[in-house]
KOLVEXKE-463671 format. One record per residue (C-alpha): x, y, z; residue in one letter. Coordinates in steps of 0.001 Angstrom, whole numbers, plus 500000, padded with zeros to 6 digits. Each point is the difference from the previous one (the first is absolute). Layout:
BEGIN
      px      py      pz  r
       X       Y       Z  a
...
***
This chain:
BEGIN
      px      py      pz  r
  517085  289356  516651  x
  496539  500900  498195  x
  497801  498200  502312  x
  501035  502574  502501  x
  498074  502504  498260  x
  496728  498184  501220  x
  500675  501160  503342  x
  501025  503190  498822  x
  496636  501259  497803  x
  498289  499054  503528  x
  501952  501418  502301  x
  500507  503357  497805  x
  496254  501516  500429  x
  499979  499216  503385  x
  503179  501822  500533  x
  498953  502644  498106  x
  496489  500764  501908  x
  501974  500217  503365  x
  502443  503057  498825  x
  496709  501687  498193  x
  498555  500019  503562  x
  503453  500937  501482  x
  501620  502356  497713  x
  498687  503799  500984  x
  499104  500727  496262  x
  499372  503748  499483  x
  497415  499500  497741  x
  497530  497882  499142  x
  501349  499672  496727  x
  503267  499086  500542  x
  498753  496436  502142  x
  498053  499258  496630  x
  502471  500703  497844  x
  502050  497351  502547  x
  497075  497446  499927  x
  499527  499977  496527  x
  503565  499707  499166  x
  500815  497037  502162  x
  496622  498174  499483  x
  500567  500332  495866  x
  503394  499087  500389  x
  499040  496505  502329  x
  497240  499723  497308  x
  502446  499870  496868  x
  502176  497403  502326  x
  496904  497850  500523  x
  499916  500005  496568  x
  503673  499209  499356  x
  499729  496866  502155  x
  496711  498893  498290  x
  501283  499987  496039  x
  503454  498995  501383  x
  499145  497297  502714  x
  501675  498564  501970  x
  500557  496167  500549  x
  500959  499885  503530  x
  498460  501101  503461  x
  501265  502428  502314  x
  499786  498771  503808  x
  499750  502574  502684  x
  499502  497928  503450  x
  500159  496919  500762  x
  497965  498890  503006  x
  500302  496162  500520  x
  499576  496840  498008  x
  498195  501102  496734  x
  498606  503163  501358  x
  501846  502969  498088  x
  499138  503315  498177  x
  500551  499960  496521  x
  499079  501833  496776  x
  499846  499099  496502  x
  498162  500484  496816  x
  498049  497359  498207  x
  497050  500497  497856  x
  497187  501069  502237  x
  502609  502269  501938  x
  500950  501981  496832  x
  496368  500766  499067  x
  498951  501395  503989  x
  503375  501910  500189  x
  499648  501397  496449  x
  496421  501631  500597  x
  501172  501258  503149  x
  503248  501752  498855  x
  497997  501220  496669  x
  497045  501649  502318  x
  501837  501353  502961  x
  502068  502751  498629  x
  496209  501125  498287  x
  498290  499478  503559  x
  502524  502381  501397  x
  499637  502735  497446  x
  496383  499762  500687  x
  500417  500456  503663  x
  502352  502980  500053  x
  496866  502319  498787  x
  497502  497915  501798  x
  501875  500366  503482  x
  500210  503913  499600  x
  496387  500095  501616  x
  501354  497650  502855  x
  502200  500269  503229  x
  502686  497896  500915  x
  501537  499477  496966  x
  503452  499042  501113  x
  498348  497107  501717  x
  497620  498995  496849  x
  503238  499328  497788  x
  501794  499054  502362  x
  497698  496674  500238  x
  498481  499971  496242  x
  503626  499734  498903  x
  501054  497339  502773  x
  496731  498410  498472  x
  501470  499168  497104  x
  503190  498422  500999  x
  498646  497527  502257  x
  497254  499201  497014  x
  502740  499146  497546  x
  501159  497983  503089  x
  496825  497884  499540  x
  500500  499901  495969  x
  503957  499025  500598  x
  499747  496925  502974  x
  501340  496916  498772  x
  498141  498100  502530  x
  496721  500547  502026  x
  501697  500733  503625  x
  501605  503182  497804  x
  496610  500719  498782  x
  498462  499369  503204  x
  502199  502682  501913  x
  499069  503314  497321  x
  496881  499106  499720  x
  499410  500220  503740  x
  502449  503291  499999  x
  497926  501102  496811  x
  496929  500444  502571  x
  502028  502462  502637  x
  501441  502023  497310  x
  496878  500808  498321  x
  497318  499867  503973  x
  501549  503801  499793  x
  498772  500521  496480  x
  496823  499418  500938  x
  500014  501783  503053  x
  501723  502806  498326  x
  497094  502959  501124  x
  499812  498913  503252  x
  496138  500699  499996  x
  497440  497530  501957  x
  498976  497757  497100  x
  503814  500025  498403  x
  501017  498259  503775  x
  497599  497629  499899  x
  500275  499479  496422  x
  503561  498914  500688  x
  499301  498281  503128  x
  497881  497544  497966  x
  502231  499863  497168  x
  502951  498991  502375  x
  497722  497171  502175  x
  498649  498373  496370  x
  503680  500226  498729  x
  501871  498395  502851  x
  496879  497414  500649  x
  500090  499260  496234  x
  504376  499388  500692  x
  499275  498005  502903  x
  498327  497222  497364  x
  502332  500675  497665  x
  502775  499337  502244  x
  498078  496202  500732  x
  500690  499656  496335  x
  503492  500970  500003  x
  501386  497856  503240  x
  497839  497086  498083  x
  501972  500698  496740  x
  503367  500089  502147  x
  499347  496532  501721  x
  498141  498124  496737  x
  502540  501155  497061  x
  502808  499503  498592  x
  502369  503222  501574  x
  500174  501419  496346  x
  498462  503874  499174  x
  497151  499952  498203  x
  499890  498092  496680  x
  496928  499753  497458  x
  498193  496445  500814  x
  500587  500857  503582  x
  502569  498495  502587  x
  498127  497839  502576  x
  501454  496517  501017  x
  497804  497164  499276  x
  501739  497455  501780  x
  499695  502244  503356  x
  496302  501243  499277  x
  498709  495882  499537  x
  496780  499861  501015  x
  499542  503776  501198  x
  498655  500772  496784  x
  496791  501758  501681  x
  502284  501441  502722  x
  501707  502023  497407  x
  497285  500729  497759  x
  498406  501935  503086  x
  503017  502034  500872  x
  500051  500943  495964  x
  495892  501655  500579  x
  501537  501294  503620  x
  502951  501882  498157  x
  497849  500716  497127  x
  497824  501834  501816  x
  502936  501131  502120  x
  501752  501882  497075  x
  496489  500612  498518  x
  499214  502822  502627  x
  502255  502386  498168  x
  498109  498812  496749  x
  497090  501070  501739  x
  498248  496680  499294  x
  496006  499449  501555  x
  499995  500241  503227  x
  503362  501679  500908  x
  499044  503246  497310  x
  498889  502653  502093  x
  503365  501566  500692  x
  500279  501059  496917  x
  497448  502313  499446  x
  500554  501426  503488  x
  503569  500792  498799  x
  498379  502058  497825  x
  500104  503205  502297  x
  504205  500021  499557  x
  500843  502076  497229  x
  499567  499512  496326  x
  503910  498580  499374  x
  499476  497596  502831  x
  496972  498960  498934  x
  501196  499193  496983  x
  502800  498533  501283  x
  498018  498084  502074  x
  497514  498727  496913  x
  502081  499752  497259  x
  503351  499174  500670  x
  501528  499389  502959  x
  498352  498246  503022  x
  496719  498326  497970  x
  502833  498768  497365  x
  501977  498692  502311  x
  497124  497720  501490  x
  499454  498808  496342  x
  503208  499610  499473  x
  500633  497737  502884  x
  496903  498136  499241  x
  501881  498936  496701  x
  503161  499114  501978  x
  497958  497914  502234  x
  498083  497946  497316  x
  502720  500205  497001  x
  503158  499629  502047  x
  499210  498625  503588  x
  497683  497324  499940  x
  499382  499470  496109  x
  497153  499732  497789  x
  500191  495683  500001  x
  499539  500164  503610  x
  497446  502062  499772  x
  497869  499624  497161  x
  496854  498441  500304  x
  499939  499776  503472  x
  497208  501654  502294  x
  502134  502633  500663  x
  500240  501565  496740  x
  496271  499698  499913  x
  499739  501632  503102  x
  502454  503186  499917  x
  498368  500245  496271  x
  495971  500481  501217  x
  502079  502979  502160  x
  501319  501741  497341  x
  496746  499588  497542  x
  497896  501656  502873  x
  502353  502556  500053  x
  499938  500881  496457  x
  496608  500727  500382  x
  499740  501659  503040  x
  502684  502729  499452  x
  498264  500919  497052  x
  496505  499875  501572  x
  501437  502254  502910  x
  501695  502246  497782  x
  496810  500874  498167  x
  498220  500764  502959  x
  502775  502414  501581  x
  499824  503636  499402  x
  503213  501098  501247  x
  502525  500107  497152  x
  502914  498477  501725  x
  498426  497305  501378  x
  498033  499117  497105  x
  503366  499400  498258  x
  500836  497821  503056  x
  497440  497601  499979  x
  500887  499758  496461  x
  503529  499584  500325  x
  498499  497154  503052  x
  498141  498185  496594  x
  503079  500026  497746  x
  502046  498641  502585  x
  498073  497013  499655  x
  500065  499631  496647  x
  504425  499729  500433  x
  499012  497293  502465  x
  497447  498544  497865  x
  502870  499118  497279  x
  501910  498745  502531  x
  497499  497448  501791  x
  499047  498416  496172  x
  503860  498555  500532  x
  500624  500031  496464  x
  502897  501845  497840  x
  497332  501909  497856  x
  498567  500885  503610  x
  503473  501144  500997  x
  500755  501958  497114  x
  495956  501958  500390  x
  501082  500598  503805  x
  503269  501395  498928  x
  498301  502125  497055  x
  497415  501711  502955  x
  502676  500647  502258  x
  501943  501659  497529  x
  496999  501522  498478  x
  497705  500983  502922  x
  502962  501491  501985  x
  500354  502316  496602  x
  496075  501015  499605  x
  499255  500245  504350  x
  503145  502620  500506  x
  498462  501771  497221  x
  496560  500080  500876  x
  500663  500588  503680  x
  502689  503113  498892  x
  496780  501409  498128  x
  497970  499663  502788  x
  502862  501976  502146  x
  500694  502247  497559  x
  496427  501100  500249  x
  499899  499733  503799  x
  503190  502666  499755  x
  498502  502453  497997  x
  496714  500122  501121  x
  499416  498169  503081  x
  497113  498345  498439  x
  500057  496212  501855  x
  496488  498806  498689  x
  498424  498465  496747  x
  497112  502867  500334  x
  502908  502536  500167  x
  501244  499573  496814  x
  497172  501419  497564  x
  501527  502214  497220  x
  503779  499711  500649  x
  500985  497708  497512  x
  499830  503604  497788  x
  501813  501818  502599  x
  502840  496743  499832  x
  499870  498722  497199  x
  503430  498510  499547  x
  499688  498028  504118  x
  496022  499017  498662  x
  501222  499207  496667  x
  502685  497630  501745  x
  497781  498301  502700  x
  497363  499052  496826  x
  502823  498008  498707  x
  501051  498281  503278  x
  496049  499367  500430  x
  499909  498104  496307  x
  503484  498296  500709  x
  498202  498377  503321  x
  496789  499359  497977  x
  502518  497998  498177  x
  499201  502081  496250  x
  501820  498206  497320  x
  502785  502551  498605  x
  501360  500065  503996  x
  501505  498186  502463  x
  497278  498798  501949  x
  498560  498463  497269  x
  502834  497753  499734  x
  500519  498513  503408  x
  495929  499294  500001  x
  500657  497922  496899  x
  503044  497576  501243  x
  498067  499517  503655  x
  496625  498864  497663  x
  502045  498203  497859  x
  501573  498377  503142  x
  496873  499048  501567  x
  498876  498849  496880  x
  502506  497238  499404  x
  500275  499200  504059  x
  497120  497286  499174  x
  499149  501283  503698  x
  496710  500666  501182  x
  500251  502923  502090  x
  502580  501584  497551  x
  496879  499721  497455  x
  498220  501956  502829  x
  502907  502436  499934  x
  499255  501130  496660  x
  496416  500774  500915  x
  501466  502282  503389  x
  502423  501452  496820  x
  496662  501245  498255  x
  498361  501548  502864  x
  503151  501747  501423  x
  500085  501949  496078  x
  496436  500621  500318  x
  500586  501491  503393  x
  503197  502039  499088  x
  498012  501434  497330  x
  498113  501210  502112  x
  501582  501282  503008  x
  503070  501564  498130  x
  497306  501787  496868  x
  497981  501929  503042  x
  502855  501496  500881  x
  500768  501108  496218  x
  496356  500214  499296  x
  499814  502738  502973  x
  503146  501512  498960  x
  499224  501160  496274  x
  496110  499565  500056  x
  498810  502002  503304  x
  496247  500393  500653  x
  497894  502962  498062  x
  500190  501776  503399  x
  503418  500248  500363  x
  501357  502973  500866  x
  503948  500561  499065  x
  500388  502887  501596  x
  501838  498528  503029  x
  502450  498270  497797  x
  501212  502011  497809  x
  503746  500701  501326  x
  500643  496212  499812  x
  502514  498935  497726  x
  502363  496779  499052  x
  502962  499678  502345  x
  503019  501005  499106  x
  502442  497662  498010  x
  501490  498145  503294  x
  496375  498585  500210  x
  499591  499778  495908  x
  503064  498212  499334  x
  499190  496671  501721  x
  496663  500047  499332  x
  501099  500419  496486  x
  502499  497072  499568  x
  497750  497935  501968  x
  497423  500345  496910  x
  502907  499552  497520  x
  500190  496590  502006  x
  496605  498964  499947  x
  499905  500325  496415  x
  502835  498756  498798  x
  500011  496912  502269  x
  496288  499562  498676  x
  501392  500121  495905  x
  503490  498274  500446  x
  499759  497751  502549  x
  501279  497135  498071  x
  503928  500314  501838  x
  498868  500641  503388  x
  497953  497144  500183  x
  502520  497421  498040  x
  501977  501380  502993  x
  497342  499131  502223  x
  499353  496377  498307  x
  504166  499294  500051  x
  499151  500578  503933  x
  497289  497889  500595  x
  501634  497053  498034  x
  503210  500574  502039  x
  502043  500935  497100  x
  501400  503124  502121  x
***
């Protein structure tokens, strides 16, 4: 029975962070060597199951009347569980030589690999109670992430990241009992699953439980004004921050966003209607102010934050113009951003690692003294520019060309938030490489001249990250045919 292997890829990395936490490993390497092994090897089954899908659905539990866990894999599914499998065994390379400077280790990988079972759990729910229950256990596996150094600002970063996330599920959950009692009892399917003959004339009832659970799932996608978790999660360490920004949690907010409007309600219910309008002027604020904050932070980390808060919003943006083009840019960014934000926020780490340097101001002169991490975060800072040549460049263009052909006002708008969010990027992510290879006449490189580029466990990532950016930014003809054979419900 295939579809058993949906349960399986979840419940494997789960299993697998428990016994790293119990098993009394010797050494340090020998747990990594037993991370990396098992998370590859639920990796290359991910993969299995996405080129060889299966039809069916695998039910776990069944509560009563149409209430039951399931997974499958459609379309949307195969794209959020692919760029999770692809980045995680990376993430965790990256952390074994980040972690070396931290304590509790055992406990750190015990939850970053739990992490990213119950996020495939998310990618793999055939309907949205399945996705409703991970994405509420997807905030308590990663509240001790955050919390990981126990310091003052890390507990109260995590306090606030837990209240926003479970106030944010509360309105989501509105949205989900509404979905139970208005549609049809089927999992999600593309055009959505609500019941007219039961909604009749609750049209406006339902449209304002759609901008409740928008908002509801929006908190992890750091939407305007449920953002400021995020850059207070910023004190965890660098793999959990970029955990946090680029793939995991923020995805997963974006990612139900898209179940909600695709595959919940539908884009005929809600096109044209006030809400659209209204969870839209949201996300065009928030283009702009992520980008406007980012440029006036100075601490590295959560400079990348705010801009990761920005880019967000530009998923969601290509989701609210309700449109297959619109589909297929939000699809592109998610795939995309998730690829250039690990990168830039690994740089960032990497530099945090060797030279406990956390500032903009810190940095003058050592892109010389790293040349390979500076040379890296340049190209992650054109990629999010959106440079023709890389990948950035590409989603940009399909969310533009979405807006474009919307013949809606506020999508018209859109474009104009589009052009000062690149301005901005320019120039809060050049400062930092500015200050890097182009220090002040006055500088003095005396006090940096045992820093070096990490060693490979650092390089490697970074390395086929930029492989990524580039290649998805020259070829990106299949991946988004993939992404257009999604949106039209071809897969």
């Amino acid at each position: 029975m295939p579809e058993i292997m949906l349960f399986i890829v979840i419940l494997l990395p789960i299993l697998t962070g428990v016994c790293a936490f119990l098993i009394p490993f010797k050494k340090n390497s020998q747990r990594e060597i037993f991370l990396e092994t098992f998370i590859i090897m639920n990796s290359v089954l991910v993969w299995l199951l996405l080129l060889n899908r299966p039809e069916g659905t695998f039910t776990l539990a069944y509560f009563t009347g149409n209430l039951v866990v399931q997974f499958q894999i459609d379309g949307l599914s195969m794209v959020f569980a692919g760029l999770v499998a692809t980045l995680w065994p990376l993430a965790t390379l990256y952390a074994f030589e980040y972690m070396k400077k931290e304590e509790h280790e055992r406990v750190f990988f015990m939850f970053y690999t739990v992490t990213y079972g119950v996020t495939l759990g998310i990618a793999l729910a055939a309907n949205i109670l399945t996705m409703y229950f991970f994405y509420e256990m997807l905030t308590l596996v990663t509240t001790p992430l955050v919390m990981h150094t126990l310091t003052r600002e890390a507990i109260l970063a995590s306090r606030k990241y837990m209240y926003y996330s479970l106030g944010g599920a509360a309105f989501a959950f509105i949205g989900m009992i509404f979905m139970i009692s208005y549609g049809t009892g089927e999992g999600f399917m593309l055009g959505g699953t609500l019941d007219m003959a039961k909604i009749g004339a609750r049209s406006d009832v339902l449209l304002l439980v759609y901008v409740f659970a928008f908002f509801g799932f929006g908190v992890k996608a750091a939407i305007w004004p449920f953002n400021s978790w995020l850059p207070d999660a910023g004190v965890a360490p660098t793999p959990v921050t970029a955990l946090l920004h680029a793939v995991a949690v923020v995805k997963a907010g974006a990612f139900a966003i898209m179940r909600l409007t695709y595959y919940c309600y539908g884009t005929d219910f809600l096109k044209g209607t006030w809400a659209q309008y209204f969870v839209m002027i949201f996300v065009l604020f928030t283009i702009v102010y992520g980008c406007s904050r980012a440029v006036k932070e100075t601490h590295i980390k959560r400079r990348l934050a705010y801009s990761t808060i920005s880019n967000l919003s530009y998923i969601l943006f290509g989701v609210v113009i309700m449109t297959p083009l619109g589909f297929v840019g939000a699809l592109c960014h998610m795939v995309f951003h998730a690829t250039m934000k690990i990168c830039s926020f690994f740089c960032a780490g990497s530099v945090m690692y060797m030279t406990d340097k956390h500032y903009v101001h810190e940095l003058d002169g050592l892109g010389w003294k790293m040349p390979k991490v500076f040379g890296i975060f340049t190209c992650s800072a054109f990629a999010l520019m959106g440079v023709p040549g890389l990948c950035g460049f590409i989603s940009k263009f399909y969310l533009a060309s979405a807006a474009v052909q919307s013949d809606n006002i506020l999508a018209y708008v859109g474009i104009g938030c589009l052009l000062v969010s690149a301005l901005l990027t320019a120039i809060y992510m050049l400062t930092i490489v500015i200050r890097a290879f182009f220090p002040e006449k006055d500088f003095n490189d005396t006090k940096i001249q045992d820093v070096k580029d990490p060693n490979w466990k650092m390089l490697l990532p970074l390395s086929l990250f930029v492989v990524g950016m580039v290649v998805f930014g020259l070829y990106s003809q299949p991946i988004v045919d993939l992404f257009t054979r999604i949106a039209n419900g071809l897969i």
